[in-house]
VEXROLUM-545652 format. One line per 8 residues: number of its first residue (from 1); their letters; for each residue x negated, y, z negated of N, C-alpha, C. Coordinates in nm, 3 decimals, always signed. Layout:
NUM = A = X Y Z X Y Z X Y Z  ...
END
This chain:
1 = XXXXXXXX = -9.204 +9.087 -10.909 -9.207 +9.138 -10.772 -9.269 +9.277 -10.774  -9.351 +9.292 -10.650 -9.430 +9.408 -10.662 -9.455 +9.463 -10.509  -9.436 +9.619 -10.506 -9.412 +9.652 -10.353 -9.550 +9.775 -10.367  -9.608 +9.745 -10.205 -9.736 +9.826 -10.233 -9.698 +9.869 -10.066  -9.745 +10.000 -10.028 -9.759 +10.042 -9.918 -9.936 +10.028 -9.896  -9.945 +10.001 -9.813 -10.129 +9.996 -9.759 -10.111 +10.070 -9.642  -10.211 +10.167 -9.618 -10.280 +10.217 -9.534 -10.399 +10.177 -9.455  -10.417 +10.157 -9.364 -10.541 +10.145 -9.274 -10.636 +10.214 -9.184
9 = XXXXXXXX = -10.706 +10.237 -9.158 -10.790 +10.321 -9.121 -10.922 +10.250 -9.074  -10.960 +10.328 -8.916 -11.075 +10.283 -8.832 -10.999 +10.258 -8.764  -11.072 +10.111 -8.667 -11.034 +10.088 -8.522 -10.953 +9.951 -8.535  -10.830 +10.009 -8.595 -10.697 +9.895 -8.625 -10.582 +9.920 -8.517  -10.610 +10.022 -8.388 -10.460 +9.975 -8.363 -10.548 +9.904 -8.198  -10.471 +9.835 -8.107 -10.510 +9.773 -8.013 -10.654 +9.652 -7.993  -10.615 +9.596 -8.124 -10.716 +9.497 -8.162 -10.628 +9.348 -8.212  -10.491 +9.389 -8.215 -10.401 +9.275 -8.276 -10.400 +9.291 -8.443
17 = XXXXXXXX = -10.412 +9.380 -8.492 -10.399 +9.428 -8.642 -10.236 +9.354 -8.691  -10.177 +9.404 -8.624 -9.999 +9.355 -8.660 -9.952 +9.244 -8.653  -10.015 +9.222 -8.500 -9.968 +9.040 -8.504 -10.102 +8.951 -8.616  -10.216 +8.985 -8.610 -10.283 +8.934 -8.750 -10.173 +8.963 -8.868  -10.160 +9.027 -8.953 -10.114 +9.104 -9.026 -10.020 +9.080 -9.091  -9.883 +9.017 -8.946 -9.730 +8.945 -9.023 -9.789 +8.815 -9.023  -9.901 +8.722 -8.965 -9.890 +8.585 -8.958 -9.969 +8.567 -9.065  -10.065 +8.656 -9.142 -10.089 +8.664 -9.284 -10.001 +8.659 -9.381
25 = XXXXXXXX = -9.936 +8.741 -9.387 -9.769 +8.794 -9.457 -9.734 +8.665 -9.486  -9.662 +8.580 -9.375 -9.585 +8.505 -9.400 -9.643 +8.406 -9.458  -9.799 +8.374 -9.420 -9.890 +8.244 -9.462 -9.873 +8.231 -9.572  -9.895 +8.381 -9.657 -9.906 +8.435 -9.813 -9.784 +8.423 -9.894  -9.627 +8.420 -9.776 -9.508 +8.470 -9.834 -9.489 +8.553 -9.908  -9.541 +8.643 -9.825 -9.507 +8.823 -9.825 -9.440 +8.893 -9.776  -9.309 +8.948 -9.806 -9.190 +8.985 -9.699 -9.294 +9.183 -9.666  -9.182 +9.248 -9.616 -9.247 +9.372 -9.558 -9.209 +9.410 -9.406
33 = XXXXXXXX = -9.293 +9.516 -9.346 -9.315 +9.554 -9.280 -9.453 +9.640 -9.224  -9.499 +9.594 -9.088 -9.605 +9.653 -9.040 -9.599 +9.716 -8.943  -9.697 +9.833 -8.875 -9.636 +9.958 -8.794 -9.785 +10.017 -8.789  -9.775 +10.086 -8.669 -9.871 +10.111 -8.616 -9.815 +10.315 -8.655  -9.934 +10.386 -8.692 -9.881 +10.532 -8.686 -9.932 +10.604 -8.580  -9.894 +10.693 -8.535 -9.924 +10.831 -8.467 -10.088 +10.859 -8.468  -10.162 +10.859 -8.624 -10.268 +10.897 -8.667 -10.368 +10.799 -8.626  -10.359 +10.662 -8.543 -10.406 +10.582 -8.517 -10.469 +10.473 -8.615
41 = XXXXXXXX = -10.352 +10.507 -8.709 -10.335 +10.379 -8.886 -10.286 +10.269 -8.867  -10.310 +10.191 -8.964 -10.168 +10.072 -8.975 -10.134 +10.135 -9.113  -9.953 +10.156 -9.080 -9.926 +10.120 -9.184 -9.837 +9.972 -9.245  -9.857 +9.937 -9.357 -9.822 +9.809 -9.399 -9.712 +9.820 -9.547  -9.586 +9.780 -9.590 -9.482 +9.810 -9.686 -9.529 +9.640 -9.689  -9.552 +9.596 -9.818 -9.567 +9.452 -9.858 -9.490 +9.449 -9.968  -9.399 +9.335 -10.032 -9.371 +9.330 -10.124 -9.408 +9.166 -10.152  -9.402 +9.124 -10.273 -9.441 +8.992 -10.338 -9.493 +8.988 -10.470
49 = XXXXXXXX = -9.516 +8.867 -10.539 -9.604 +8.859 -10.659 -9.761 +8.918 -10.613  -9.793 +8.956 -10.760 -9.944 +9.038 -10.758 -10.037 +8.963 -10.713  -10.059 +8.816 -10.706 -10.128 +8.755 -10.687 -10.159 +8.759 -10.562  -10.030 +8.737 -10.477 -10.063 +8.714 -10.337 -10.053 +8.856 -10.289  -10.035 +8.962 -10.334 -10.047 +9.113 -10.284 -10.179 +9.141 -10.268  -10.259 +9.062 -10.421 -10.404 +9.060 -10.414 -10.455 +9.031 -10.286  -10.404 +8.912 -10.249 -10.493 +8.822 -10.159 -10.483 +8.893 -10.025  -10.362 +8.938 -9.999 -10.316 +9.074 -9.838 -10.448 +9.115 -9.860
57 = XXXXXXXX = -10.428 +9.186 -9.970 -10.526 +9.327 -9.974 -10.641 +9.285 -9.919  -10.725 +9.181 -9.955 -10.838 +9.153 -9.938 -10.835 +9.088 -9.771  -10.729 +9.059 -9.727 -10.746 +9.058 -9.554 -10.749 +9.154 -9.568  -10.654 +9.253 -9.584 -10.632 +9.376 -9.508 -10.793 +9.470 -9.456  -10.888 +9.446 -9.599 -10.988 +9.500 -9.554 -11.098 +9.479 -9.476  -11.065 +9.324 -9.442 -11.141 +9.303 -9.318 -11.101 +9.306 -9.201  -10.955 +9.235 -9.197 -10.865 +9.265 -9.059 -10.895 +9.146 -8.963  -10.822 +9.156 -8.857 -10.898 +9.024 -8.725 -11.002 +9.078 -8.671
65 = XXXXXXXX = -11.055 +8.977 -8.587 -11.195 +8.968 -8.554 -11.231 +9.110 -8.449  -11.129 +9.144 -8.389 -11.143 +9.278 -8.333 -11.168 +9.428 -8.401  -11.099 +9.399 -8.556 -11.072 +9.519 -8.623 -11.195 +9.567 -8.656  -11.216 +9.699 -8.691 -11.312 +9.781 -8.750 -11.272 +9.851 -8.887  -11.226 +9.761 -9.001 -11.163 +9.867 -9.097 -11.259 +9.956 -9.144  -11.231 +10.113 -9.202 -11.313 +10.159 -9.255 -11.296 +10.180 -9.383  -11.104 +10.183 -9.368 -11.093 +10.223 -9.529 -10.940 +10.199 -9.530  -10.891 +10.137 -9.698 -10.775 +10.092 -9.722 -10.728 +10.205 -9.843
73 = XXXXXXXX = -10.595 +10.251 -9.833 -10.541 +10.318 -9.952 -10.393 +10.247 -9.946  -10.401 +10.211 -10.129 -10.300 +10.155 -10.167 -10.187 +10.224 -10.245  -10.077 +10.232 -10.227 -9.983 +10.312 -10.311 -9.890 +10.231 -10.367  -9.841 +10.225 -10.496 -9.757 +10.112 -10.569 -9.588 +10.214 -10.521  -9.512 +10.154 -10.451 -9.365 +10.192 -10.457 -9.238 +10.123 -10.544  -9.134 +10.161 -10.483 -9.005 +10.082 -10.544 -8.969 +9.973 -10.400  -8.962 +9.883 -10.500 -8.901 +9.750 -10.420 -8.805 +9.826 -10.335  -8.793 +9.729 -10.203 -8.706 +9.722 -10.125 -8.602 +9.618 -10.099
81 = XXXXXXXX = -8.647 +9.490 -10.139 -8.612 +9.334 -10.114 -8.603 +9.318 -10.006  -8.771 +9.366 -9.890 -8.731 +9.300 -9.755 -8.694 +9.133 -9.838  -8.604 +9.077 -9.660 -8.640 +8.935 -9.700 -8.717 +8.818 -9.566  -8.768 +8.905 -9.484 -8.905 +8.860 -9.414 -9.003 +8.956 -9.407  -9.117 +8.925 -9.302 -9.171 +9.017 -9.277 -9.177 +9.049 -9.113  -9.218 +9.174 -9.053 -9.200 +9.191 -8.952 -9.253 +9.298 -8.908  -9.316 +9.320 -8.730 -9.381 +9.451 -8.650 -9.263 +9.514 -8.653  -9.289 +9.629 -8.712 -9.195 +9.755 -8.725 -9.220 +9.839 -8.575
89 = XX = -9.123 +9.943 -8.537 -9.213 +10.073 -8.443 -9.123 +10.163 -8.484  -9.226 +10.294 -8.462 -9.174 +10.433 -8.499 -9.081 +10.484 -8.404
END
């Protein structure tokens, strides 16, 4: 098990980034949380095997058909054991 925070950046919030985002998650069976920031980010807490963390990642950088990603930063954390995934708010 492996927990990664992702960052997002560009024109990810009011495009459906989140609701894309958990219906990925779950496709993948990826527990977590997704959230929109202040800074006009997504942020994303994923946890799962590496494999399918891989495979997020590589949506993440394209996003839904609305999104404009420009740029992804990944940070490795300490597990949490969500045990779904889900739109967070601040």
């Amino acid at each position: 098990m492996k927990s990664i925070h992702i960052f997002v950046k560009g024109e990810v919030q009011n495009v459906g980034y989140r609701y894309f985002a958990l219906n990925k998650a779950i496709e993948l069976g990826i527990n977590g949380i997704v959230l929109n920031m202040p800074d006009g980010s997504v942020k994303i807490e994923a946890e799962g095997d590496e494999q399918k963390l891989n495979k997020y990642i590589e949506w993440c950088r394209i996003g839904p058909p609305r999104a404009l990603v420009e740029n992804i930063e990944i940070v490795n954390t300490e597990v949490k054991n969500y045990n779904s995934f889900a739109i967070a708010y601040l």
